[in-house]
Residue frames relative to the residue before (quaternion, step in Angstrom):
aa qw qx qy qz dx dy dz
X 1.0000 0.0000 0.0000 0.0000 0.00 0.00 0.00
X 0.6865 -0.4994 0.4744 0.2328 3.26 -1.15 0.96
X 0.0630 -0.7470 0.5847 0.3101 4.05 -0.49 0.68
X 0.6564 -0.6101 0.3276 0.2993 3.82 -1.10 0.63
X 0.6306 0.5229 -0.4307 0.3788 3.12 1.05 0.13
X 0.5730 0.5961 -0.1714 0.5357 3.54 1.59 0.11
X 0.4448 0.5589 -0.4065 0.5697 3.58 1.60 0.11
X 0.6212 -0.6232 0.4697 0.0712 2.64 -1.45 0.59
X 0.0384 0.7565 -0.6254 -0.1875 4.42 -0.26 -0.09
X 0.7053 -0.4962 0.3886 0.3246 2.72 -1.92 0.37
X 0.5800 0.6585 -0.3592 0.3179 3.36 1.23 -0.43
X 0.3702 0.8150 -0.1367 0.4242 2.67 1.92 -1.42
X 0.8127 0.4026 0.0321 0.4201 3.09 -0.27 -1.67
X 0.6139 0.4826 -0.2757 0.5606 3.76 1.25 -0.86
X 0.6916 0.4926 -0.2974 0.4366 4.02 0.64 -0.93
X 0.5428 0.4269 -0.3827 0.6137 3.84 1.41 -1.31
X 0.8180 0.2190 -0.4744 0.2405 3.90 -0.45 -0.49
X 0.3835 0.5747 -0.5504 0.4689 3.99 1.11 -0.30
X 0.7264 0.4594 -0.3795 0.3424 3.71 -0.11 -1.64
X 0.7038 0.5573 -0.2893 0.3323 3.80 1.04 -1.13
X 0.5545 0.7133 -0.1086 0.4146 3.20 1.99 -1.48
X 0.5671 0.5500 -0.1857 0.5843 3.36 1.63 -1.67
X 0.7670 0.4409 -0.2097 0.4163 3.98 0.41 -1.28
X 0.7260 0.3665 -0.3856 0.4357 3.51 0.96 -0.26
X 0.4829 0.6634 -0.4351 0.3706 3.29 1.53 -0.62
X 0.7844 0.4054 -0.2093 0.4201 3.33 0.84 -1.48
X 0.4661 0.6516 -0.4482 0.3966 3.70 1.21 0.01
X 0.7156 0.5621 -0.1608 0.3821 2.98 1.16 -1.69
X 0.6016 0.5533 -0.3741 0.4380 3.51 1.09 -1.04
X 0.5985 0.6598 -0.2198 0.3977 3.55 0.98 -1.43
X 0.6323 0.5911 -0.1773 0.4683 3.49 1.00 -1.21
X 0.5839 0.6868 -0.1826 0.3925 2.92 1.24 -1.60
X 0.7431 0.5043 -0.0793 0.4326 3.36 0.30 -1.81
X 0.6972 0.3677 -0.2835 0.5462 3.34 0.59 -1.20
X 0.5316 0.4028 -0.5716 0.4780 4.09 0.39 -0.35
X 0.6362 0.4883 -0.5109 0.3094 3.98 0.47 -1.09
X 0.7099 0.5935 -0.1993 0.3228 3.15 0.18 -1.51
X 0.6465 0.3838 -0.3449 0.5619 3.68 1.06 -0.89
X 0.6830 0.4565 -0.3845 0.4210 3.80 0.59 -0.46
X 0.6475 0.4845 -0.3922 0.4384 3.21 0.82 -0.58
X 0.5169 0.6201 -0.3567 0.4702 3.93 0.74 -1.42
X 0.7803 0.3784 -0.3406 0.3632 3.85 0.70 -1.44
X 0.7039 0.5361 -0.2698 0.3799 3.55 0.84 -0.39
X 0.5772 0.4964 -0.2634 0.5925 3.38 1.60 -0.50
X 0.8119 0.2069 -0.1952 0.5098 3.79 0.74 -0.64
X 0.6560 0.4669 -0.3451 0.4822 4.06 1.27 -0.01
């Protein structure tokens, strides 16, 4: 059996998916930009 200090709370579980929610947001944004930037870069230099 699991000892209880190793379970998990809902509270727990609410902070890991914000924290996960926050990291893709900021992955995406990042992603984002660099697709701008390469399109742009191609039209200014192709």
């Amino acid at each position: 059996m699991t000892p209880l200090k190793e379970l998990a709370t809902k509270q727990d579980l609410r902070e890991v998916e914000l924290r996960l929610k926050h990291d893709l947001t900021v992955r995406m944004g990042a992603l984002l930009a660099a697709t701008v930037a390469v399109i742009a870069a191609l039209k200014v230099f192709g």
